[in-house]
N, C-alpha and C positions, 0 to 999 in steps of 0.2 A: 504494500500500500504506500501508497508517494503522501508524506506529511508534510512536505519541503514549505508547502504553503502557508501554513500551519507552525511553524517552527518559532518560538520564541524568540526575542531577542536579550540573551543575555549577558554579551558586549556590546557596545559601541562607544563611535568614537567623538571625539569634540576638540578640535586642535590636534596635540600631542597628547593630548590626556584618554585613558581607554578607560570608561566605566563599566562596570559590572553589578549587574541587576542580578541578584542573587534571593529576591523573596517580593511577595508583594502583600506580604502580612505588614501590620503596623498597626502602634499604638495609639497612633493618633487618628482623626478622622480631620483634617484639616482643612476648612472652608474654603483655603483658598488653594488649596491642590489641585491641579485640571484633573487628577483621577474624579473626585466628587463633584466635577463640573463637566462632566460628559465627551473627556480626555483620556484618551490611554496613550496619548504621545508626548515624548521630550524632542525639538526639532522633526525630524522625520523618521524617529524610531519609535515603533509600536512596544509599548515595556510591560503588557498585560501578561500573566503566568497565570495559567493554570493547573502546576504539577509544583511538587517540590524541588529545588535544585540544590546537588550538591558539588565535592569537589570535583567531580571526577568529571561533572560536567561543561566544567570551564577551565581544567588545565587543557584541552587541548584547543582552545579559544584566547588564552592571554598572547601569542606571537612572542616576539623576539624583543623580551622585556630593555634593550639598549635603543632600540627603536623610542621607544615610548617615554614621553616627561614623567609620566605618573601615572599608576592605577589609583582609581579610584571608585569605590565603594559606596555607588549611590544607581538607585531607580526607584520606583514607585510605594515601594514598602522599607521597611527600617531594617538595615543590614544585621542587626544586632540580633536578631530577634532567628535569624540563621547560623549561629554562631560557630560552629562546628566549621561546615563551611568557611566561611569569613576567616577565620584563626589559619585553615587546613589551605586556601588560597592566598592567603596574605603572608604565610610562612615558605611558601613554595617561591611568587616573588620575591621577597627578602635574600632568598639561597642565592637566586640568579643576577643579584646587585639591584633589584629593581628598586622602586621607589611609590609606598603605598600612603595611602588618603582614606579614612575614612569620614566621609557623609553620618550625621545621626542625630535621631530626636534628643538625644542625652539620655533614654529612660532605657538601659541599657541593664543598670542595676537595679533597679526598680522592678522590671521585666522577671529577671532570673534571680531575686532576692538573694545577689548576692555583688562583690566588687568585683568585675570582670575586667578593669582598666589593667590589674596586673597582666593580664594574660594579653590582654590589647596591645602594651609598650611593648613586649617582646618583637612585634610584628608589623605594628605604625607607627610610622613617624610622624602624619601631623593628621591633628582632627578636627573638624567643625562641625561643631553644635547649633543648630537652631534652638535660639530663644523664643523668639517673636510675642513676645509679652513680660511686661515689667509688674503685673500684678497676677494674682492669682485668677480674680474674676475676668482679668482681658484673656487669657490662658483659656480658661472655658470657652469663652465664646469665639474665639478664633480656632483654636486646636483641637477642640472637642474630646480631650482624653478618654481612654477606655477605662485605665488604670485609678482607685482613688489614691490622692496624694502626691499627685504625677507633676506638680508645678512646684511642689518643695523636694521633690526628688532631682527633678532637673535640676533646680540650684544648689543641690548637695554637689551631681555628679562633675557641674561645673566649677564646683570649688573644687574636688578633688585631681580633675584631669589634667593641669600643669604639673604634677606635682609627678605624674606618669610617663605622659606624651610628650615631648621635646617642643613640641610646635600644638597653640590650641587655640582657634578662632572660634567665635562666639557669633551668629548672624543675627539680624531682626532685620524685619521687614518694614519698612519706612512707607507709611500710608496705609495700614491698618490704625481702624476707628479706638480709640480709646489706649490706643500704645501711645505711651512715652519712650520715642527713639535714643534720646539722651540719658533716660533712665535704665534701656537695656546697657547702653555703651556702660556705664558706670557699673552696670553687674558685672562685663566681661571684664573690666580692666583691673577691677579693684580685685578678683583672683586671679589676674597673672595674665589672664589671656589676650587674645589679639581681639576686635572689635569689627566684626563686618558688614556695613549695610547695604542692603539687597530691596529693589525697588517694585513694588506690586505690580505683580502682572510682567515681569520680567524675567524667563526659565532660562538656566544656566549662566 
């Protein structure tokens, strides 16, 4: 049977940088996500999965890691939340000198009630977290968590993850209703990290 049509997309690329869509579970339900807005694309790549993926499905999809600036660890669901995976691909780059990113909602620990940043620092070198809310109530209503306690778990894992990760960028989204963009910057910086803003309605 020919499924070629049918076939996921669990690379692609954007510049030098080679992303890998490794789940499309997530704990957030995010308003302004084009999955929940009648999107299943990033540019012109279809990022919808409906099977499980694990390593064995994307070592022979990473190419000629000298080729490439960076993998990176991002599609439509929250990487973390495939972890096995994610650890087992990002450790296999690392062998090959590459150079790995990951994408995440921060609730990584929250998730798997337990600290997974140790096992993260073995394997990445720099990560970005989306914030996109400076209160707990803007959090609700933009992110829609599945998890309870998911917006003070976020600001734990972001205090925690300089202290792991070599390199830690923190993003919010500038023009969501009721964000204080100045008060995300101030979360990120004042624990170590780098401060990124990213403008609504603007993907990659």
């Amino acid at each position: 049977m020919n499924t070629s049509s049918t076939m996921p997309t669990l690379v692609y690329d954007i510049g030098h940088h080679r992303y890998l869509n490794i789940t499309a579970r997530c704990t957030l339900r995010c308003q302004f996500c084009p999955k929940h807005n009648g999107s299943k694309q990033i540019h012109e790549y279809d990022l919808s999965l409906s099977q499980r993926i694990t390593a064995d499905d994307i070592f022979p999809l990473l190419g000629n890691v000298q080729e490439v600036a960076e993998y990176v660890f991002c599609g439509f669901g929250e990487p973390t939340l495939n972890l096995e995976c994610l650890l087992q691909v990002a450790h296999a780059i690392k062998a090959q000198g590459g150079r790995v990113r990951l994408n995440s909602d921060g609730l990584g620990n929250h998730f798997h009630r337990r600290n997974i940043l140790p096992e993260l620092s073995q394997c990445v070198d720099s990560l970005s977290i989306s914030l996109n809310a400076d209160t707990p109530e803007a959090y609700q209503q933009h992110c829609r968590p599945k998890l309870a306690g998911s917006y003070e778990a976020l600001l734990e894992f972001i205090h925690l993850a300089p202290k792991f990760i070599p390199e830690v960028h923190v993003s919010a989204i500038n023009g969501l209703a009721n964000v204080n963009i100045e008060h995300c910057r101030n979360i990120a910086e004042k624990n170590g990290a780098i401060f990124k803003q990213r403008e609504l309605d603007i993907i990659g």
